[in-house]
C-alpha positions in Angstrom: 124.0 87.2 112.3 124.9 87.5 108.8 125.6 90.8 106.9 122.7 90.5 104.7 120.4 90.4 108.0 122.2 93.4 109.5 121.5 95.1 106.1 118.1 94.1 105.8 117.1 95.6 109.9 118.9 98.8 108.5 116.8 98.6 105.5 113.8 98.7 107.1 114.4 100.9 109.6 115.3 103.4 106.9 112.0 102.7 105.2 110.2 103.5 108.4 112.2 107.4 108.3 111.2 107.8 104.6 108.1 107.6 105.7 108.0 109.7 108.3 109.7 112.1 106.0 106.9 112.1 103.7 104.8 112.6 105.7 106.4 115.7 107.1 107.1 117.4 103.8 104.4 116.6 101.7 101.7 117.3 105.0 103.6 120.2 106.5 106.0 121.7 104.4 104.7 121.3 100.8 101.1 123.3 100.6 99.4 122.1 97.0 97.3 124.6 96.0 93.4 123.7 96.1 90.8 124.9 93.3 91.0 124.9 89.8 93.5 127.4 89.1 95.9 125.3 86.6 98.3 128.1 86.1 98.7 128.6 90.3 99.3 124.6 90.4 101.8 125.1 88.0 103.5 127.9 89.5 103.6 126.1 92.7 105.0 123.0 90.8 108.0 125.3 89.2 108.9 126.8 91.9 109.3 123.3 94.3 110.8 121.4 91.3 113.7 120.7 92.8 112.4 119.7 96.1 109.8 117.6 94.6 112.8 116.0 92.4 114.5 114.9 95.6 111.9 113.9 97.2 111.0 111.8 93.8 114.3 110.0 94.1 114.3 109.4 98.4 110.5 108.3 98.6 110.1 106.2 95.8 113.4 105.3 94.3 115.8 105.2 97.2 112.9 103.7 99.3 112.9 100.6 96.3 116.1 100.1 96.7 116.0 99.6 100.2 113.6 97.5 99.8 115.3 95.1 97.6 117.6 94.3 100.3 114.8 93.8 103.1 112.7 91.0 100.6 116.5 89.5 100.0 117.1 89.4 103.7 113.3 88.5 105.2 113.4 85.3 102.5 116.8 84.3 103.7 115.2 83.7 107.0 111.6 82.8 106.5 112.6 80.4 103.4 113.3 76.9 105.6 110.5 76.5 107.4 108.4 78.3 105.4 109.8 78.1 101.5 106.6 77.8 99.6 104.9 81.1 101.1 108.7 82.3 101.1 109.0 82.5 97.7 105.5 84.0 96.8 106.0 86.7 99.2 109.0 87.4 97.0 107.3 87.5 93.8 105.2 90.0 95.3 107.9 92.0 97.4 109.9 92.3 94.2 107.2 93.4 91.9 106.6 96.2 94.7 110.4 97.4 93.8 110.0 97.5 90.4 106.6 99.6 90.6 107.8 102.4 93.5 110.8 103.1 91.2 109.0 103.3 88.3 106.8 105.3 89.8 109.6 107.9 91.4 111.1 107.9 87.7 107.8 108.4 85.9 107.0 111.2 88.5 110.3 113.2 87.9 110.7 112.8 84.2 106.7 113.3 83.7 107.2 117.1 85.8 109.9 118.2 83.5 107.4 117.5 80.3 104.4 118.9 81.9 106.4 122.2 82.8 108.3 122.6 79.7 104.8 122.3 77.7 103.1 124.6 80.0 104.8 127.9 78.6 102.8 127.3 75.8 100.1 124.8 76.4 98.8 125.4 79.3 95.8 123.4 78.9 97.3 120.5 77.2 100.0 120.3 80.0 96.6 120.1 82.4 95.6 117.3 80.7 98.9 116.0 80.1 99.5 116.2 84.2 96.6 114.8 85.4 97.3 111.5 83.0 100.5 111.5 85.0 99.3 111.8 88.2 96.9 108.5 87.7 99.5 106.6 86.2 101.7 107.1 89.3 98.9 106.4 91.6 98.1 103.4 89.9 100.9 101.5 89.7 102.5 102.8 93.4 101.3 106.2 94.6 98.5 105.5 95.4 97.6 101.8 95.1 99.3 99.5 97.6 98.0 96.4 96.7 101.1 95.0 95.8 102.9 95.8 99.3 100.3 95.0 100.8 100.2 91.5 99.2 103.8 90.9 100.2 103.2 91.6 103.6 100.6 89.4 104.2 102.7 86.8 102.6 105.5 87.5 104.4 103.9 87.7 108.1 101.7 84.2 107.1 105.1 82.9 106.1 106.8 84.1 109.6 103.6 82.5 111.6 104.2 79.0 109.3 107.6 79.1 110.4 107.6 80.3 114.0 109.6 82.9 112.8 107.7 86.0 114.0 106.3 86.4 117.5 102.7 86.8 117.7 102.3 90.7 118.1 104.1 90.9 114.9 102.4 88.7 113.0 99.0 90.5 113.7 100.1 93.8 113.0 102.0 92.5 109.4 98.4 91.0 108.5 96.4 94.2 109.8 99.6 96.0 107.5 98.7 93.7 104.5 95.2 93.3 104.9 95.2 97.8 104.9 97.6 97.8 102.0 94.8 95.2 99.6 92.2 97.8 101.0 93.3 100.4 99.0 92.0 99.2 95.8 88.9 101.3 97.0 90.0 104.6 96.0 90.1 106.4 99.5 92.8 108.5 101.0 92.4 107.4 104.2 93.1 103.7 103.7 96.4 105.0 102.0 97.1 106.9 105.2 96.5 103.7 107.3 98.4 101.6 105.6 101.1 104.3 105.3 101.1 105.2 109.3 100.9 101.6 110.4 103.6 100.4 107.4 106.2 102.8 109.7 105.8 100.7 112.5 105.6 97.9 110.9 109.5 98.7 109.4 110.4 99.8 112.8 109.2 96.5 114.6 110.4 93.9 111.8 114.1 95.9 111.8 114.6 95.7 115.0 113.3 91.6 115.2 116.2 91.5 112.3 118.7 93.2 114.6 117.8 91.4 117.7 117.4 87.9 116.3 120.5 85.5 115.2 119.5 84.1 112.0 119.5 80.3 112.5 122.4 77.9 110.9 120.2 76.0 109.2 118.7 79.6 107.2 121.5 80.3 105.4 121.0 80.8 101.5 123.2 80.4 99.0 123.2 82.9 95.5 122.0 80.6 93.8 119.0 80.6 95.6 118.6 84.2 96.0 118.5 84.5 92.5 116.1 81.3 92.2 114.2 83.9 94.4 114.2 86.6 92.4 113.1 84.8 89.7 
């Protein structure tokens, strides 16, 4: 098994805890206040900057990063018998990188501004915030379209190729088939495609683990980078 493929079942399976994470913090530990009191939202917002930061950086950033290495690794073994669908998948698995980081980096720097203007305009930092807070959810808070694209690539890809068993392919296209649902601005196709994402990563990390990557799969960089491309 090569290294990349070892990194990649790592990868995943540390996408799978951020998840879990995030769900744990932002369900259990991290109370937003309800209502309409902008100064209390605020106030909540000032005094869980820090956590919030981190949690910036782990769920989006780190969690891109990781990724990176699981559309690198998934390609590598999908690309032979499947190269075409291959490929596309990693048009789409690489646009999803660029967007969660963004999205962790517009998050953090975004904070800062709002609570820096609110000591003296509070109402234009309201307005100010809630811009934020749609960008982010547009382009990866809150939107998975993209993941959910390059999922369904990737497990149509893994069927093409008789790459994936059978159980995993029909829970990667239940995966990308919940991730395109959330165009439709509900929370609890979000939550779906978050909860079944985590077994999803746990599932196609340990296939990466337990599966020797064929001789015939390996890639060369200049491939990769074709890939990336």
């Amino acid at each position: 098994m090569s290294n990349l493929q070892k990194l990649g079942g790592l990868a995943a399976i540390s996408e799978a805890l951020i998840y879990i994470l995030a769900f744990i913090v932002y369900g259990a530990v991290l109370q937003y206040p309800a209502g309409d009191d902008v100064m209390l939202k605020f106030q909540f917002l000032a005094d869980n900057q820090l956590l919030l930061s981190v949690m910036n950086l782990v769920v989006y950033v780190l969690f891109g990063v990781l990724l990176a290495v699981m559309v690198l690794a998934l390609h590598e073994r999908l690309k032979v018998q499947a190269e075409a669908l291959s490929r596309f998948a990693c048009v789409f698995g690489f646009l999803w990188v660029g967007l969660v980081i963004a999205s962790g980096m517009i998050d953090n720097i975004g904070m800062a501004a709002v609570l820096k203007l609110a000591e003296t305009e509070p109402e234009q930092a309201r307005i100010m915030w809630l811009t934020l807070m749609t960008l982010v959810d547009g382009i990866g808070g809150g939107n998975e379209l993209v993941g959910g694209l390059w999922v369904l690539l990737l497990s149509l890809a893994g069927w093409k190729g008789h790459a994936l068993s059978k159980p995993l392919f029909y829970l990667g296209v239940f995966v990308g088939c919940a991730g395109i649902s959330t165009c439709y601005p509900a929370d609890v196709l979000t939550e779906i495609f978050g909860l079944s994402q985590i077994v999803w990563f746990i599932w196609i990390g340990i296939f990466m683990f337990s599966n020797r990557l064929p001789e015939q799969d390996s890639v060369s960089h200049s491939d990769l980078c074709a890939a990336a491309k």
